[in-house]
N, C-alpha and C positions, 0 to 999 in steps of 0.2 A: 300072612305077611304079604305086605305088599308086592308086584313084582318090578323092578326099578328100570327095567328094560321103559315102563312106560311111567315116568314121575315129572307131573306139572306142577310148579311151585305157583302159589298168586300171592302177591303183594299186595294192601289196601293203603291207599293215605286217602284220607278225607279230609273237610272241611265245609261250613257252614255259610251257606250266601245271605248273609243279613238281607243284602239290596234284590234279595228275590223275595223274601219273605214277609209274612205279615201276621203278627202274633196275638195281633187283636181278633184276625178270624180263624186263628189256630192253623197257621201254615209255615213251615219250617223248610226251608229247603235245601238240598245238602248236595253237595259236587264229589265225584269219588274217582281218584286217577288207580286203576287198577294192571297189574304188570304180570302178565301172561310169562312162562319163560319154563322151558323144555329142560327139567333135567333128567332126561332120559336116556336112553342110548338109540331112540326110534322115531324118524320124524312122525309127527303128528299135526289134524288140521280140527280146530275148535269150529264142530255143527250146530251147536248151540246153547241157551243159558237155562239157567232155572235158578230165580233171585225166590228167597223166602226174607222180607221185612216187616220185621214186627216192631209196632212203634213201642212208648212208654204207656198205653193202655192195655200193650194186648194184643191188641189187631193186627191180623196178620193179611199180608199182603203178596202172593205168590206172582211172577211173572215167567213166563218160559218165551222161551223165540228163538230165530235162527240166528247165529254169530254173534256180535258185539256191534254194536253202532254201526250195524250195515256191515261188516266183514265177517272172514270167517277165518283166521292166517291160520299160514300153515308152517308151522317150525320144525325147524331143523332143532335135531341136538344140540344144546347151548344158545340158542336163539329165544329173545325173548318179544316179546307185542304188550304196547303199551297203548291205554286208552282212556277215556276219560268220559264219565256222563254221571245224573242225577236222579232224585229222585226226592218226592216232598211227602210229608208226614205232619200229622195234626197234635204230634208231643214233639218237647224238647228236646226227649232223647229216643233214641231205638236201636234198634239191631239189625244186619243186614249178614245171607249169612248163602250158603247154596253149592252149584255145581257148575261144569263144563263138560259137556258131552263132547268126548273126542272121537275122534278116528286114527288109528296110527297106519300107516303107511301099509302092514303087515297085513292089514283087514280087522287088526283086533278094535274092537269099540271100548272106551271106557271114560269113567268119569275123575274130572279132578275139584278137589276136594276145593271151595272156597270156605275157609276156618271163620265163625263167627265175628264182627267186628262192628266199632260201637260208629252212632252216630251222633251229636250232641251239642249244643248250642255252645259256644263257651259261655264256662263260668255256672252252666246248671249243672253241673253235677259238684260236689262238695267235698 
C-alpha cells in the first residue's frame, strides 16, 4: 500500500498543434500542460522524468532527464507546479505515459506515478 506521507498527483490536458504539423510527411505534434501537485504530508523536490511514448504503430519512445523544462520545484504539502511542453509522433494517435523521480525532504527518494494518457488528432479516433 502506498505510503501517503509521500503522494504526487499529475494531471495531463493535451492538445494537438495542427500549425506545427505536417501529415503529408507523418508529423503530428502535440502540446501537453501537465500539473505537478503534492498531496502529501512531506515536502518534496521532482530530480527528474522518465516519458515512455508509444505512438499508433508501436514505437516506442523513452526520454529520461533532469526536472521538467529546465526546473526541478520543490513542493510543499498542497503546492502544486504547472508546466507545459511537446512532443511529435508519426501516427495520429499515441500514448504518453511514465514517472517523476522525487526526493522528499526526509531523504526518502521515490517515484510518482504518471497514469497512461492518450494523444490524438481530433476527429481520428471514432
Amino acid at each position: 500500500m502506498p505510503d501517503s506521507r509521500y503522494q504526487i498527483d499529475v494531471k495531463v490536458a493535451t492538445r494537438y498543434l495542427s500549425e506545427q504539423s505536417n501529415p503529408e510527411q507523418d508529423r503530428y505534434a502535440f502540446a501537453y500542460t501537465v500539473t505537478i501537485q503534492n498531496a502529501g504530508e512531506v515536502a518534496a523536490k521532482l530530480l527528474s522524468r522518465h516519458w515512455v511514448i508509444t505512438d499508433g504503430d508501436g514505437h516506442v519512445q523513452e526520454v529520461r532527464g533532469a526536472g521538467v523544462v529546465g526546473q526541478q520545484p520543490h513542493l510543499q504539502p498542497g503546492e502544486s507546479h504547472t508546466y507545459s511542453s511537446g512532443t511529435v509522433m508519426a501516427t495520429q494517435v499515441g500514448t504518453m505515459q511514465g514517472s517523476y523521480q522525487m526526493l522528499a525532504d526526509d531523504g526518502k527518494h521515490f517515484d510518482a506515478t504518471i497514469v497512461p494518457f492518450r494523444l490524438a488528432v481530433p476527429g481520428a479516433l471514432h
